[in-house]
MARGUMAR-663239 format. One record per residue: x, y, z of N, C-alpha, C in turn; residue in one letter. Coordinates in steps of 0.05 Angstrom, whole numbers, padded with zeros to 5 digits, always signed. Layout:
REM residues N
XYZXYZXYZa ...
This chain:
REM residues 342
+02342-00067-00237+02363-00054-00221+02387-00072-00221x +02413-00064-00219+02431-00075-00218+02443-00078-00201x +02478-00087-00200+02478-00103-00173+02491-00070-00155x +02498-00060-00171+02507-00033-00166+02498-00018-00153x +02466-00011-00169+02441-00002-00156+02429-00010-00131x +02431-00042-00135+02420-00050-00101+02452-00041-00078x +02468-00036-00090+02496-00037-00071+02493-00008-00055x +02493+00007-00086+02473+00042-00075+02458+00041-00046x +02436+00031-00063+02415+00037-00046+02422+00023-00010x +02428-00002-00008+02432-00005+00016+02459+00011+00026x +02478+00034+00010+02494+00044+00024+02480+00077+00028x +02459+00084+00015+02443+00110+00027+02429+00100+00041x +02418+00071+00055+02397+00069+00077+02414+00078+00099x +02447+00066+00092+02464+00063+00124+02475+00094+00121x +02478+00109+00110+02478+00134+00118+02494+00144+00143x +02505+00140+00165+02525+00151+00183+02504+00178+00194x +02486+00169+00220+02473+00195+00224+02445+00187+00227x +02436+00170+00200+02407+00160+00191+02398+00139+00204x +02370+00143+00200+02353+00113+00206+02337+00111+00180x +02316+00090+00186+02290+00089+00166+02265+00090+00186x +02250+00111+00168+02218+00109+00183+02199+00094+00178x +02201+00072+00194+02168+00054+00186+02143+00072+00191x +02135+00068+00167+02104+00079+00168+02090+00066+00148x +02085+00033+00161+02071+00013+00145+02057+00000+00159x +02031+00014+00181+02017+00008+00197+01995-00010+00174x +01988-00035+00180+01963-00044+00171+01945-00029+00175x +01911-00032+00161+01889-00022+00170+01881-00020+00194x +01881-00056+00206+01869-00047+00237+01889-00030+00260x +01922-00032+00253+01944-00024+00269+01938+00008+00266x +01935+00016+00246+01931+00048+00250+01906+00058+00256x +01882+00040+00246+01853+00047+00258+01852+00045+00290x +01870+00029+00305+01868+00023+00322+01886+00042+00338x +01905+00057+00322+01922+00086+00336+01907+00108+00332x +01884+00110+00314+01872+00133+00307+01844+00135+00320x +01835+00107+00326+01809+00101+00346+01814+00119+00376x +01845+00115+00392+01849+00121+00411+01853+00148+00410x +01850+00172+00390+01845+00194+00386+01819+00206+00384x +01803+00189+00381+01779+00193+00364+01778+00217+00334x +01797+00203+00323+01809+00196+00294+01793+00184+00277x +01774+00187+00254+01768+00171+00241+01789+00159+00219x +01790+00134+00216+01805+00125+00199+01803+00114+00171x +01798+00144+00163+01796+00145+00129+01815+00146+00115x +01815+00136+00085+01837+00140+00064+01847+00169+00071x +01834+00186+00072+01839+00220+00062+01855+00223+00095x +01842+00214+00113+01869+00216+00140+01888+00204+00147x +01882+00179+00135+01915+00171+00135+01933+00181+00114x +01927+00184+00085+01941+00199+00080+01938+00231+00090x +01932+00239+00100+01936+00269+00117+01963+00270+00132x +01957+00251+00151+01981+00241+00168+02007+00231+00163x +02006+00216+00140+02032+00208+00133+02042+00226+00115x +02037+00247+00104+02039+00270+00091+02059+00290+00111x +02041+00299+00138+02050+00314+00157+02083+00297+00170x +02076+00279+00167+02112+00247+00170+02125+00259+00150x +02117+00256+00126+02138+00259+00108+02149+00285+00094x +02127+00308+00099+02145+00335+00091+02164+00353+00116x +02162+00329+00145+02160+00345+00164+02206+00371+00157x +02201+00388+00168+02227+00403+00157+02251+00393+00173x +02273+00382+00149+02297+00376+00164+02296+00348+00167x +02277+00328+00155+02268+00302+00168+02299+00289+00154x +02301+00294+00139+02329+00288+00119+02348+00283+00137x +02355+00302+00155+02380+00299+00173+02375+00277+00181x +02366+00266+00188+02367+00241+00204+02348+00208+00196x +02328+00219+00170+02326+00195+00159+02327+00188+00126x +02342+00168+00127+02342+00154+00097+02328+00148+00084x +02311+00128+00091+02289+00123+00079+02263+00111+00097x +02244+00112+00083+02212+00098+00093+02195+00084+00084x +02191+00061+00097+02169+00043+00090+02150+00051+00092x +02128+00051+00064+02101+00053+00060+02081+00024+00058x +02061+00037+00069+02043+00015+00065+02026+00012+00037x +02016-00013+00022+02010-00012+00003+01991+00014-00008x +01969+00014+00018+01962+00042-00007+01969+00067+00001x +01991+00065+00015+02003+00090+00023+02022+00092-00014x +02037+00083-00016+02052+00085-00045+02033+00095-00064x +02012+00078-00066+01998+00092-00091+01978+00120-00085x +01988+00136-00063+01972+00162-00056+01987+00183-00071x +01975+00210-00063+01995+00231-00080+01988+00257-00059x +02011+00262-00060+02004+00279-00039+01982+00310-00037x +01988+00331-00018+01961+00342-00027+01976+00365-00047x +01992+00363-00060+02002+00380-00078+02002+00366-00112x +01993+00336-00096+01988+00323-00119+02009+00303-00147x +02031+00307-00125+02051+00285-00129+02048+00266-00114x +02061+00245-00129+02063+00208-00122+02076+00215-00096x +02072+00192-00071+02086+00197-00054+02113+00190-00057x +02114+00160-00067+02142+00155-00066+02157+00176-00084x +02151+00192-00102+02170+00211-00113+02167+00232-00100x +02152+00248-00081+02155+00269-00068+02176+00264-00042x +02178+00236-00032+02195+00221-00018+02225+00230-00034x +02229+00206-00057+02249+00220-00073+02257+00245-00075x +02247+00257-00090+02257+00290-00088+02270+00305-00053x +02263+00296-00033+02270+00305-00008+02299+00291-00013x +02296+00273-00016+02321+00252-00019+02322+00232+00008x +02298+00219+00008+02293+00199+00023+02285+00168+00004x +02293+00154+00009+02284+00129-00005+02259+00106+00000x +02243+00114-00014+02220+00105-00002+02221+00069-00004x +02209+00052+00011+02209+00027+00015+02175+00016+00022x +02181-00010+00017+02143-00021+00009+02146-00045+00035x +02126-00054+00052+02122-00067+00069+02110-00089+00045x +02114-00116+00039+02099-00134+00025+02085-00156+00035x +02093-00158+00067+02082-00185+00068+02048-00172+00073x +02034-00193+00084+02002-00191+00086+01992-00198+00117x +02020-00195+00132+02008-00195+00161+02011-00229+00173x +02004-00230+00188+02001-00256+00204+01985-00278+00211x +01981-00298+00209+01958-00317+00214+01967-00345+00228x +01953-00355+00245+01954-00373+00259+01971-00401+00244x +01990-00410+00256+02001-00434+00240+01985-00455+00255x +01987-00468+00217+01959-00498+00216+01978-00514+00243x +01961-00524+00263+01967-00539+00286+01980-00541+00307x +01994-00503+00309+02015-00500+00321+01986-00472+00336x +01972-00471+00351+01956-00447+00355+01968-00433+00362x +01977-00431+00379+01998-00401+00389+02021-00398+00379x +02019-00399+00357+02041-00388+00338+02039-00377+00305x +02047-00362+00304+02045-00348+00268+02069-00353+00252x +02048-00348+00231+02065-00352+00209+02049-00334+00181x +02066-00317+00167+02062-00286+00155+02059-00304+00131x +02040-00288+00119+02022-00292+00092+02034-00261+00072x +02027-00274+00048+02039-00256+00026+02054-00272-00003x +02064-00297+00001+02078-00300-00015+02053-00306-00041x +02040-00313-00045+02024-00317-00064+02026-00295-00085x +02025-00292-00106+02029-00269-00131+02052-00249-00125x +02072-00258-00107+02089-00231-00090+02108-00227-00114x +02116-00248-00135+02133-00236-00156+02122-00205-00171x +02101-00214-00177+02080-00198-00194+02073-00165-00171x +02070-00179-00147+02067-00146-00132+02090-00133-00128x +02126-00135-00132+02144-00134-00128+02155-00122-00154x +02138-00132-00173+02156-00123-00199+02129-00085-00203x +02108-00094-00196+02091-00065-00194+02106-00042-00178x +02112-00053-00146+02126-00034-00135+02146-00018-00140x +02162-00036-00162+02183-00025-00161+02174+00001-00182x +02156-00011-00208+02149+00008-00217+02134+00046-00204x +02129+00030-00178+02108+00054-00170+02137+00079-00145x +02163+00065-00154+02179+00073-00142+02197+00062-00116x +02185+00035-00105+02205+00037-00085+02222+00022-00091x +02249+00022-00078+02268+00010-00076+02287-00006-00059x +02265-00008-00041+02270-00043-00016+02244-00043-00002x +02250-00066+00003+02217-00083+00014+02228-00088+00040x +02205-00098+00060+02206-00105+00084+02190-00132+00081x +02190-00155+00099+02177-00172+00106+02173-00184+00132x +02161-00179+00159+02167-00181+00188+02150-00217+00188x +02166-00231+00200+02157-00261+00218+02162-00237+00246x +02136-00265+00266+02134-00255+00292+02138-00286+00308x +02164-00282+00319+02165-00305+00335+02158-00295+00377x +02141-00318+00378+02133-00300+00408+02145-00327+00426x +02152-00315+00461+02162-00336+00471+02145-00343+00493x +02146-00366+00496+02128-00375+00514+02126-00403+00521x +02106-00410+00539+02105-00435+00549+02112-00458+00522x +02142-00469+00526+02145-00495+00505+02143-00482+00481x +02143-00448+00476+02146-00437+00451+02162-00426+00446x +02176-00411+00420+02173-00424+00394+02188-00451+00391x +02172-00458+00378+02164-00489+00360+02197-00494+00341x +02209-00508+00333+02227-00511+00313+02209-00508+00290x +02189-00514+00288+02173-00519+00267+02163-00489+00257x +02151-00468+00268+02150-00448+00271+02172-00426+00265x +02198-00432+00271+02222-00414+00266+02222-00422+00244x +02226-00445+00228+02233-00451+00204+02217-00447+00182x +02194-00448+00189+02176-00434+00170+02174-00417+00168x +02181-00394+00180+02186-00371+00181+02204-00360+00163x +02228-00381+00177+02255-00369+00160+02252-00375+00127x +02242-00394+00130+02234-00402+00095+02224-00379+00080x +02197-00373+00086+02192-00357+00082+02205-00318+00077x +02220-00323+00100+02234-00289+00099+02257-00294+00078x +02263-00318+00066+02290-00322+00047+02276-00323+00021x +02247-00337+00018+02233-00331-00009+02232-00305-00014x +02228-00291+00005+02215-00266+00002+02250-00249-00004x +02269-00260+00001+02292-00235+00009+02295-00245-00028x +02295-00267-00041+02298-00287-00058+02284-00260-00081x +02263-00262-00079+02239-00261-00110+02254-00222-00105x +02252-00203-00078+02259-00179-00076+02283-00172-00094x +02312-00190-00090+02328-00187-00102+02330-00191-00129x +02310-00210-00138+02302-00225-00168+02303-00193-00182x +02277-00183-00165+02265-00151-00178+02284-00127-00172x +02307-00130-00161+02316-00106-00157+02321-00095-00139x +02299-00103-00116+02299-00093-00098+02311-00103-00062x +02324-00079-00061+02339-00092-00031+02314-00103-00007x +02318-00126+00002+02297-00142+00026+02311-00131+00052x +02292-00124+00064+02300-00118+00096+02285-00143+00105x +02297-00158+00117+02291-00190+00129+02286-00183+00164x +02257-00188+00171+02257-00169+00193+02241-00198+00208x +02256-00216+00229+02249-00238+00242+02239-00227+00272x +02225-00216+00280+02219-00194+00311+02208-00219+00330x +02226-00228+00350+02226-00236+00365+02201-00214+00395x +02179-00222+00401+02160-00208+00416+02176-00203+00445x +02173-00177+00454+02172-00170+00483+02150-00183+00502x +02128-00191+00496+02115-00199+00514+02119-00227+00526x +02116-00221+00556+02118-00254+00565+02133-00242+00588x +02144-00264+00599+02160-00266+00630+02179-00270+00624x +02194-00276+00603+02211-00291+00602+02240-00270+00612x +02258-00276+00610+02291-00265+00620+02300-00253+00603x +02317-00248+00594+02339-00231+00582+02361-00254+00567x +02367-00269+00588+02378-00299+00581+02367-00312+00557x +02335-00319+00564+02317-00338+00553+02317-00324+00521x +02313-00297+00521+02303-00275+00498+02339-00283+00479x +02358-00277+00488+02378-00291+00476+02376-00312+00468x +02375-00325+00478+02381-00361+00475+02357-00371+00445x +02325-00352+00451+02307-00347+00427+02321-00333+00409x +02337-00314+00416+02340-00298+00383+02368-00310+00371x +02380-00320+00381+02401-00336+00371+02395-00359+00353x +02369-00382+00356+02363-00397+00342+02350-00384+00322x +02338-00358+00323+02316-00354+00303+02338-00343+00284x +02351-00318+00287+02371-00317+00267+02388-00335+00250x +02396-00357+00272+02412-00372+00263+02396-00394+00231x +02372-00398+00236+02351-00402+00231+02355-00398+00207x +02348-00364+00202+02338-00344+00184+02366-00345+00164x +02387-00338+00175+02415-00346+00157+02418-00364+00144x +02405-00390+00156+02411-00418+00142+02394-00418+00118x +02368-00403+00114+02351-00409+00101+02361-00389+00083x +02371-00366+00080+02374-00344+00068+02402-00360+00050x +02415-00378+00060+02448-00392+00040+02432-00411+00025x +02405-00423+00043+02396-00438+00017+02389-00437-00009x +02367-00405+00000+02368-00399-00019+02379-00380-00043x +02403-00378-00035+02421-00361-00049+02421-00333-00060x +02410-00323-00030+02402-00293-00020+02433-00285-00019x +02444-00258-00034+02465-00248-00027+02460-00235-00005x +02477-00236+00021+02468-00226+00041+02479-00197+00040x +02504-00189+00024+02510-00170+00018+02482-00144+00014x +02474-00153+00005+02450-00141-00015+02425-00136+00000x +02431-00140+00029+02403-00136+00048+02407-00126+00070x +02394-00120+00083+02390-00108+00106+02372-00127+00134x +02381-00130+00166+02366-00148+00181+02372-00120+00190x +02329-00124+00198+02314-00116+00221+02311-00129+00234x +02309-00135+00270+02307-00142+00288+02303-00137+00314x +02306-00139+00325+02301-00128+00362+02325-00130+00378x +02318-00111+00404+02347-00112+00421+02346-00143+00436x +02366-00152+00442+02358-00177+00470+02356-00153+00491x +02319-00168+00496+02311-00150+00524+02292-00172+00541x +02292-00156+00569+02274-00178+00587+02244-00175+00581x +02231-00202+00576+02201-00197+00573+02189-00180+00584x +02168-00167+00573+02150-00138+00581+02147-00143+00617x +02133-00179+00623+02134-00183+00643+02143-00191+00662x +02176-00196+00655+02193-00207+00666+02194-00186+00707x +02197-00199+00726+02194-00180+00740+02233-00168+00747x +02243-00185+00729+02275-00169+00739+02282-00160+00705x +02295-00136+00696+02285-00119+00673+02319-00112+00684x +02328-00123+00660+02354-00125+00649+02363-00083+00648x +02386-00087+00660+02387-00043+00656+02409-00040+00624x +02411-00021+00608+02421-00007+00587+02446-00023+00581x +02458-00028+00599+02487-00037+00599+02482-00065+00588x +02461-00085+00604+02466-00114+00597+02445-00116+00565x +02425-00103+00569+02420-00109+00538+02433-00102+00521x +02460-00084+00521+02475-00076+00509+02497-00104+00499x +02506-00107+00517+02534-00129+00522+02517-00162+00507x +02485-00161+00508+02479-00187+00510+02473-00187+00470x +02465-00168+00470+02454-00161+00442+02472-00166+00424x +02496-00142+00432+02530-00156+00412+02531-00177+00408x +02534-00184+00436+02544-00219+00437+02527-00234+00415x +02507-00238+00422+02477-00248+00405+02481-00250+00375x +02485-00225+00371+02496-00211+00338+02520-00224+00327x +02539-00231+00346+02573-00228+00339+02566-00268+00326x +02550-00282+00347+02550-00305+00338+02530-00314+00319x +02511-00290+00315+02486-00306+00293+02497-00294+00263x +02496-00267+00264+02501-00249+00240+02523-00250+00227x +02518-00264+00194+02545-00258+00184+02561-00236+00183x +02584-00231+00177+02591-00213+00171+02590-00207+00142x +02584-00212+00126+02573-00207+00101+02545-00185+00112x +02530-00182+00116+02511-00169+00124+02521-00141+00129x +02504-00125+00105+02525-00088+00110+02515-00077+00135x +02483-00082+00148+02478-00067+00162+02451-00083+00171x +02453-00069+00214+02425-00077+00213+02412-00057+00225x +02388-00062+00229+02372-00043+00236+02352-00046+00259x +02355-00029+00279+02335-00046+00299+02302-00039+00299x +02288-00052+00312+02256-00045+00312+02251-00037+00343x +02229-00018+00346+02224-00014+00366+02214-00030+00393x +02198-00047+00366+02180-00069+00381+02155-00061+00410x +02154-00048+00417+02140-00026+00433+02147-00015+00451x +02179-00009+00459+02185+00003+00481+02180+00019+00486x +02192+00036+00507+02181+00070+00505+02202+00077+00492x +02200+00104+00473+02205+00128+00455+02232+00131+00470x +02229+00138+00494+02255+00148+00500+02279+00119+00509x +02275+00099+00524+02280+00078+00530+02299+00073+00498x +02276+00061+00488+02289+00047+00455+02307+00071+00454x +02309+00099+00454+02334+00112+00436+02359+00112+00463x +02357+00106+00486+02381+00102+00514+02395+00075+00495x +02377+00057+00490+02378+00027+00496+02405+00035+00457x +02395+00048+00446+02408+00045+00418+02431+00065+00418x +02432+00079+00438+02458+00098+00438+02483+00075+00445x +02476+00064+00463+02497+00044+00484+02504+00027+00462x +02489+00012+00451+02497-00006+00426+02508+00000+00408x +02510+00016+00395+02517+00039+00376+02542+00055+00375x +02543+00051+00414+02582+00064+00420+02600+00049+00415x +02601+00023+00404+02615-00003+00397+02630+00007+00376x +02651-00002+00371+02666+00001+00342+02674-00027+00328x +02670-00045+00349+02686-00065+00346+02661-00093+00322x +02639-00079+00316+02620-00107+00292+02629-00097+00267x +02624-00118+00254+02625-00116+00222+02609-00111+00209x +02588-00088+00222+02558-00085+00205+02549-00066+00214x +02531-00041+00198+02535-00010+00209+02506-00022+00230x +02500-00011+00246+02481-00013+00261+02466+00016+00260x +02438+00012+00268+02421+00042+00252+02392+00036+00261x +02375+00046+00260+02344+00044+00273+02328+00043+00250x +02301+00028+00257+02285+00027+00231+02258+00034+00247x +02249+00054+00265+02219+00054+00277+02203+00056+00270x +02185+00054+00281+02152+00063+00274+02140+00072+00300x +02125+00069+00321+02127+00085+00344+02140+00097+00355x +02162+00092+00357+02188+00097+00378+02194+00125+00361x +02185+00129+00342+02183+00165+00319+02167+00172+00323x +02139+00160+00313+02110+00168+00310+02096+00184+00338x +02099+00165+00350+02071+00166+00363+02075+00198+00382x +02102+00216+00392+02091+00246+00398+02081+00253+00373x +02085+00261+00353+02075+00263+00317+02042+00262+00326x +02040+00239+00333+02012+00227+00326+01984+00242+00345x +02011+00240+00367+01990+00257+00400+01977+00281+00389x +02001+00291+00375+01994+00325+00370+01981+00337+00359x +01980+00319+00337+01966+00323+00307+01944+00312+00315x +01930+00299+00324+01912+00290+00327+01888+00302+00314x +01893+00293+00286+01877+00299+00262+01872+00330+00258x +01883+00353+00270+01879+00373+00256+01909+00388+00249x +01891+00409+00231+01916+00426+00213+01925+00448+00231x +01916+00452+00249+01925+00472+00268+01948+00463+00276x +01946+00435+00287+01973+00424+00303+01995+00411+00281x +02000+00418+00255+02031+00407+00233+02055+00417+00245x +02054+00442+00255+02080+00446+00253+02083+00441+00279x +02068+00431+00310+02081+00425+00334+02087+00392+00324x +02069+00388+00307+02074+00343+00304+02096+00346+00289x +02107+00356+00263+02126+00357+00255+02151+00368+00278x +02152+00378+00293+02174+00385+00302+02186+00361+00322x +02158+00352+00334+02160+00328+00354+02176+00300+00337x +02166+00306+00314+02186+00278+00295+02200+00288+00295x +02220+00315+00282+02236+00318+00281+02258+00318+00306x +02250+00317+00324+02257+00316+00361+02277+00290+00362x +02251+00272+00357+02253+00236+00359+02271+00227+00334x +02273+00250+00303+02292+00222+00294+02317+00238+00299x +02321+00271+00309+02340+00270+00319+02362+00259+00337x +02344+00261+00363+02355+00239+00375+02366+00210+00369x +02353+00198+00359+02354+00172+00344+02378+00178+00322x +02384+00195+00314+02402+00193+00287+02433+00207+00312x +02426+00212+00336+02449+00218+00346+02454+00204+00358x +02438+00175+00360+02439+00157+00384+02459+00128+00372x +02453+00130+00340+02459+00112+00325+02493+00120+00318x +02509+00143+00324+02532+00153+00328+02540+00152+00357x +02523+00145+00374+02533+00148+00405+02535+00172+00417x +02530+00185+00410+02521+00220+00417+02506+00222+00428x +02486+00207+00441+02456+00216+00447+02456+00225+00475x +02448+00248+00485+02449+00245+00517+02423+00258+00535x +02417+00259+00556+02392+00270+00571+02382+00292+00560x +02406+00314+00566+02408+00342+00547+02387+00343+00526x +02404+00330+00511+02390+00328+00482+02353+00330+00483x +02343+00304+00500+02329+00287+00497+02310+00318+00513x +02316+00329+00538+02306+00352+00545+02315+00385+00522x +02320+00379+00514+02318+00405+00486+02298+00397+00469x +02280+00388+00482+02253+00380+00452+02235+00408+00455x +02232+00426+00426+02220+00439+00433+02189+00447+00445x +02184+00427+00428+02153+00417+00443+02147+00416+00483x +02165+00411+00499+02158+00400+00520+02160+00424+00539x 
């Protein structure tokens, strides 16, 4: 792919209107959404499900593209096309989740550090073959007592710059996704003051290694007050704190970012992304990248049968509406009560 091609593609992710749909749940992350249904969690139902995601009608208005999970790409749908090209044809751009998840860093216990780079040239140059055309890679920095570590951010960031590094080698646009965790007590303050170093972090490592930043996309999180914080910052200040946050970490080289749900509530995350979104004043399109914060009415409904497609489909289509009007600053109560489902 060329430099043209990657220029493309990260200017149809940002789209004016659009998001991207994560739907690159690991094994136990979706067995563990499909358990709470009493869902079995077979090849033939998850692809069922992400099938019912991806033909849902109209999903186009409002998203660009979607991350698949590895053996979500190599499925075909039940008409018997590749997904990522039945993706294609809608005119959505399908995308590959590459890293391998998370594991305990050697001597640091309460802290991770994301596995995958091993053979990742070689799984990167397949994907592209099997159709997609940007990768994701999420570090999880969590905050906490005397945590994160300097040692821990940096390995991280190393890592998300190899990875933005070997993506670009192949063609493919890197979404560099550093998710700072909601859980904990911590402030609104503190959650800044964390996502400021981690970015700052992640940039340094990304010039080292001579990642065009042009050429990528940052996923990330809002600055918000920990899940358990007992004073919970309102719309306005995670708004004002988040810019700020952004204005001093994020180059402006960077075309666009994208935010993650991280687990708020459905409706919350799309309030919290309208307010951000009414800004005119950054140098970088701002846009949603979810995975619950879409899914999970989808998921309620359907709940593994064919009776319920066209109420789960409509429920996504609800959620990335909103979300694709929220990412223009349009979004309002109204809206959010015109779901036809409710």
């Amino acid at each position: 792919m060329t430099t043209s091609e990657l220029e493309s593609t990260v200017k149809a992710l940002l789209v004016s209107g659009k998001g991207i749909l994560a739907a690159d749940e690991s094994f136990p992350t979706i067995e563990k959404r499909f358990k709470a249904l009493n869902i079995s969690s077979t090849e033939d139902n998850r692809r069922a499900y992400r099938e019912v995601l991806f033909t849902t009608p109209g999903l186009t208005e409002f998203i660009s593209g979607v991350i698949l999970f590895d053996e979500t790409i190599r499925q075909r749908t039940s008409d018997a096309f590749p997904i990522p090209e039945a993706l294609t044809k809608r005119g959505i751009i399908p995308g590959i989740k590459v890293d391998k998840g998370t594991t305990t860093l050697p001597n640091f216990a309460s802290e991770k550090i994301t596995q995958g780079l091993d053979g990742l040239r070689d799984r990167l140059i397949e994907y592209q073959q099997l159709g997609a055309r940007f990768t994701k890679w999420r570090a999880v920095i969590t905050i906490g007592e005397q945590i994160p570590t300097r040692t821990c951010i940096e390995a991280n960031s190393k890592a998300l710059a190899l990875f933005a590094a070997l993506s670009q080698e192949t063609g493919l646009v890197p979404i560099v996704e550093p998710e700072v965790l909601m859980n904990g007590e911590h402030t609104i303050a503190h959650c800044e003051e964390i996502t400021d170093a981690v970015l700052k972090s992640v940039f340094s490592a990304l010039f080292d290694y001579r990642v065009a930043l042009e050429h990528l996309l940052l996923k990330t999180g809002m600055i918000l007050s920990g899940a358990e914080c007992p004073q919970q910052a309102d719309v306005a200040e995670v708004a004002e704190k988040t810019l700020r946050c952004f204005r001093r970490a994020v180059p402006a080289a960077v075309p666009g970012i994208v935010f993650l749900s991280g687990g708020q509530n459905d409706e919350v995350a799309t309030q919290r992304l309208n307010v951000i979104c009414r800004t005119s004043d950054v140098p970088w399109k701002l846009s949603f990248s979810f995975g619950r914060a879409l899914q999970s009415p989808a998921l309620n409904i359907w709940n593994g049968s064919l009776n319920n497609i066209t109420a789960a489909q409509s429920a996504l289509h609800h959620r990335a509406k909103c979300n694709g009007f929220a990412v223009q600053g349009k979004y309002s109560e109204q809206m959010e009560r015109a779901n036809p489902i409710i």
